[in-house]
C-alpha positions as CSV (number, residue, x, y, z in Angstrom):
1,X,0.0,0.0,0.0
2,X,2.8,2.2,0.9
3,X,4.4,1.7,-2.6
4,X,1.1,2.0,-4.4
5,X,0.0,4.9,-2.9
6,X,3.6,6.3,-2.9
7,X,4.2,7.0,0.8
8,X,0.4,8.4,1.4
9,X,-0.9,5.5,3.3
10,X,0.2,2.9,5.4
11,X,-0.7,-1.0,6.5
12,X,0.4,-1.4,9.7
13,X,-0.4,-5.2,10.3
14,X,0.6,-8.2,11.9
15,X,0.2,-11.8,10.7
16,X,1.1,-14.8,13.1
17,X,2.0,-17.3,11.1
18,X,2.7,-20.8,12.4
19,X,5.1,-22.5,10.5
20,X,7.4,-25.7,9.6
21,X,8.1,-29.6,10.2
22,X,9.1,-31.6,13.2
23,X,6.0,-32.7,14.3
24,X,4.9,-35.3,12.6
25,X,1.9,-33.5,10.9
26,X,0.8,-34.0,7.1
27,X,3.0,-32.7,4.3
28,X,1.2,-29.5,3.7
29,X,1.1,-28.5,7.1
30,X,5.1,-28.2,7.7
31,X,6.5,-26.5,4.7
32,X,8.6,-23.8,5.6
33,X,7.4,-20.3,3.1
34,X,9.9,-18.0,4.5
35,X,11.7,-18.1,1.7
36,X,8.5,-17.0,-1.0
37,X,7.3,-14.2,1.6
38,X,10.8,-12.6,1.8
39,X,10.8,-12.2,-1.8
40,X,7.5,-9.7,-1.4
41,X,8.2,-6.5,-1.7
42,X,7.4,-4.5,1.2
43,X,6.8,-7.5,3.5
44,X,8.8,-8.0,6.5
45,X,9.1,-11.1,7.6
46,X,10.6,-12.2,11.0
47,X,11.2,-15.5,12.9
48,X,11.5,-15.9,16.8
49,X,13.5,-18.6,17.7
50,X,13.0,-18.1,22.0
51,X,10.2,-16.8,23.9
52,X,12.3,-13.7,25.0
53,X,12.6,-12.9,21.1
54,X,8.8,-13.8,20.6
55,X,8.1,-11.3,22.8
56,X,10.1,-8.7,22.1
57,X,9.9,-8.8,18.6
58,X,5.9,-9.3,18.6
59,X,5.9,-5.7,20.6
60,X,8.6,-4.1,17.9
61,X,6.2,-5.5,15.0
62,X,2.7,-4.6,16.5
63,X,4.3,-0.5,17.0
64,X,5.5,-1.1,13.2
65,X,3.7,0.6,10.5
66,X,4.7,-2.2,8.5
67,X,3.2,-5.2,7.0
68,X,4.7,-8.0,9.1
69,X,4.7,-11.3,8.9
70,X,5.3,-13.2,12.2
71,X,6.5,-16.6,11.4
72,X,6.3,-18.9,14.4
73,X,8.0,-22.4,14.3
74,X,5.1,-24.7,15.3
75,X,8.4,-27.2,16.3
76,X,9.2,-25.3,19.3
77,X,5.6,-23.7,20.8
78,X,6.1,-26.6,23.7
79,X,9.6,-27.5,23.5
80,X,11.5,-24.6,24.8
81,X,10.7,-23.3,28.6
82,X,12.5,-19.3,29.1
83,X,11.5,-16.6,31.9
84,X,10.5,-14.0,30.5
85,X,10.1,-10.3,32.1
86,X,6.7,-8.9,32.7
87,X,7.4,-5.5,31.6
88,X,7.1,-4.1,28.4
89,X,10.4,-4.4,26.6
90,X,11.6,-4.5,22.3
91,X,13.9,-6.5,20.3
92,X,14.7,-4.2,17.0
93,X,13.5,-5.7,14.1
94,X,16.3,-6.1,11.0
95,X,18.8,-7.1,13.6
96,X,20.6,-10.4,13.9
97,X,22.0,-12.0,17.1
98,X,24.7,-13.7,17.7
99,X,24.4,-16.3,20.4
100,X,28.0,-17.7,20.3
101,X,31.4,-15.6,19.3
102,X,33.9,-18.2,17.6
103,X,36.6,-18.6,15.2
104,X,36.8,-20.8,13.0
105,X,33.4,-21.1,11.1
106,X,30.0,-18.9,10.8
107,X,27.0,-20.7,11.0
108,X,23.1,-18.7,10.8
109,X,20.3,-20.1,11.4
110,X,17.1,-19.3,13.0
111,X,13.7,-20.4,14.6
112,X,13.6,-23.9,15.3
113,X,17.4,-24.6,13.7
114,X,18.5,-23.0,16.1
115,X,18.5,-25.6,18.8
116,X,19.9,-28.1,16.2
117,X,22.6,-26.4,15.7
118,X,23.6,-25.7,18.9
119,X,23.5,-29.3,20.1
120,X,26.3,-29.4,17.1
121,X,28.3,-26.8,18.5
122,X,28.1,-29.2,21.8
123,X,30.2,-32.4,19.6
124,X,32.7,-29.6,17.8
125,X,34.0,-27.9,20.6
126,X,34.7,-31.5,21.6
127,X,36.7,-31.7,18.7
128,X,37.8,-28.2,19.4
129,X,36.3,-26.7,16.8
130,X,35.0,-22.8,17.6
131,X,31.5,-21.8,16.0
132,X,30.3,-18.3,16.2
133,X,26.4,-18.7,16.0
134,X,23.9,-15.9,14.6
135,X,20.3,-16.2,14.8
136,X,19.2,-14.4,12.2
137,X,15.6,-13.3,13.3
138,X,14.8,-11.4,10.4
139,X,14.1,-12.7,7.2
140,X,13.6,-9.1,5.5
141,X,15.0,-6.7,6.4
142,X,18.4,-9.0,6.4
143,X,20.8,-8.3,8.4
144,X,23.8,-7.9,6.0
145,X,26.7,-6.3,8.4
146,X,26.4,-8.7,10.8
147,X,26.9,-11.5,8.7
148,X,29.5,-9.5,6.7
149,X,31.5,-9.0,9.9
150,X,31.4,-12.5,11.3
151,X,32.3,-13.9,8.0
152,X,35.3,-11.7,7.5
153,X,36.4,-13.1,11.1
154,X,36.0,-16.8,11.0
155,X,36.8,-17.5,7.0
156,X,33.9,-19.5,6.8
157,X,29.9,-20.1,6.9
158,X,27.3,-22.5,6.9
159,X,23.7,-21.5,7.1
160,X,21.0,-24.3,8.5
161,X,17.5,-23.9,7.2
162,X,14.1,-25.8,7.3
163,X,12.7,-25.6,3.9
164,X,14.0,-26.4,0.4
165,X,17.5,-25.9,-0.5
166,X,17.0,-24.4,-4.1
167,X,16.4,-19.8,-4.0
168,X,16.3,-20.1,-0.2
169,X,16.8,-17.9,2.4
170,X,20.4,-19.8,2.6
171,X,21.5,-19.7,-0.8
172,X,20.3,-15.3,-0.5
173,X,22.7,-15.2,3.3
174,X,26.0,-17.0,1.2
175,X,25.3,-14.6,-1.4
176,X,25.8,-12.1,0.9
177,X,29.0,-13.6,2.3
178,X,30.3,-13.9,-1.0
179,X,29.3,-9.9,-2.2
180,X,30.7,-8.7,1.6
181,X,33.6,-10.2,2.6
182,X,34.8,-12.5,-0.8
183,X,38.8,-11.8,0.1
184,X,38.2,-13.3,3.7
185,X,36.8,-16.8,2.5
186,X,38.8,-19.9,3.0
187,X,36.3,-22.5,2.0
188,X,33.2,-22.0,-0.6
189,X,29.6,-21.0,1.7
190,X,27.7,-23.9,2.5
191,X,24.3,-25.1,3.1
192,X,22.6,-27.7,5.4
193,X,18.8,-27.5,4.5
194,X,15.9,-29.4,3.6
195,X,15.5,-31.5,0.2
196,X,13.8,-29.7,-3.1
197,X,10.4,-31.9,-2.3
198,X,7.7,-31.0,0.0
199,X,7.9,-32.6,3.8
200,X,7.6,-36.0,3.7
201,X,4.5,-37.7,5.4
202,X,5.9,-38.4,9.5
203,X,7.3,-41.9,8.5
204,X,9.7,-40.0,6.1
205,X,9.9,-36.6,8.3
206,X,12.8,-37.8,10.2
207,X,15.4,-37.5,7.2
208,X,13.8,-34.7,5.9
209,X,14.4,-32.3,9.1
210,X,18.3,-31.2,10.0
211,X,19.7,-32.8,13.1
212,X,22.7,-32.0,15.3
213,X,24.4,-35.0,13.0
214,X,23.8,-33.4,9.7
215,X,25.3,-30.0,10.8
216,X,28.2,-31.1,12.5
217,X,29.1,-33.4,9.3
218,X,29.3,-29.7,7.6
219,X,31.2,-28.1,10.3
220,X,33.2,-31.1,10.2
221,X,34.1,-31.0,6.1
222,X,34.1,-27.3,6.1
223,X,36.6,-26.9,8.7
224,X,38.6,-29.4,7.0
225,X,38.5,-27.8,3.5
């Protein structure tokens, strides 16, 4: 509206969206559509991955004059137990976080990857292998310097997402490490995401969906490149 109206009026709206795979539903209720929304113009699309986040950016989105969508990962509505404060408080929207500092490769995720990768990080630093984590949290508006910067610092990056692996919201974040910070590469950008099909029906779910296994392989071959 913004655009067609050229800057006279405004939708400010929010969409809850509940999203993605993991628990055993039917095929068409666990795709992940991050990917199509981001390519909207004017659509903001954002992805909690804790309840702090949820809140926070929930707030930030509802005082937006935006059109956001609020993509929730069904995965993780009962899975994940965090205080949260009762006060009114904002997480900016646009702005990645990183959850780990590390050195020797970049991984970004978000939403429900984010515990899978994680439980990764767990069986590298075992092998003594240091991952500096981002969570993403915004689809659009990306957050370009902060991958920029962490990329130019470790050498290397892997991003972990849900849906399909071909014109996702991976293959956009490697182009970025490859347009930002080319020089500081020591190994080519790589992607641990779902297969170019829709979810399989729960039987096949399980090696569908990215587990701690799948992305420490990555680390594993990246490091090693």
């Amino acid at each position: 509206m913004r655009n067609r109206s050229r800057g006279k009026y405004e939708t400010p709206i929010v969409i809850r969206m509940p999203y993605g795979g993991g628990i055993n539903a039917l095929e068409h209720h666990s795709e992940s559509m991050e990917a199509i929304f981001g390519h909207i113009p004017g659509l903001k699309v954002v992805v909690p991955s804790t309840p702090h986040d949820a809140k926070g950016m929930l707030i930030s989105a509802i005082e937006s004059n935006d059109t956001i969508l609020f993509m929730e990962p069904k995965r993780i509505y009962r899975a994940i137990k965090q205080q949260v404060a009762d006060g009114k408080y904002t997480i900016p929207l646009g702005k990645a976080s990183v959850l780990s500092q590390g050195n020797d490769v970049t991984i970004v995720a978000y939403g429900a990857m984010i515990r899978e990768v994680q439980r990764a990080m767990v069986m590298a630093k075992e092998q003594g292998i240091s991952v500096e984590l981002i969570d993403l949290r915004s689809i659009y508006p990306i957050d370009r310097e902060t991958i920029a910067k962490s990329v130019k610092k470790t050498g290397r990056i892997i991003t972990v997402t849900e849906g399909p692996r071909s014109f996702g919201v991976g293959s956009e974040i490697s182009q970025i490490a490859i347009e930002e910070a080319f020089l500081s590469l020591e190994a080519p950008p790589s992607r641990v995401s779902g297969f170019d099909t829709i979810v399989p029906l729960p039987r096949g779910e399980y090696h569908y969906m990215q587990d701690p296994y799948k992305i420490l392989y990555e680390i594993e071959r990246i490091v090693k490149y």
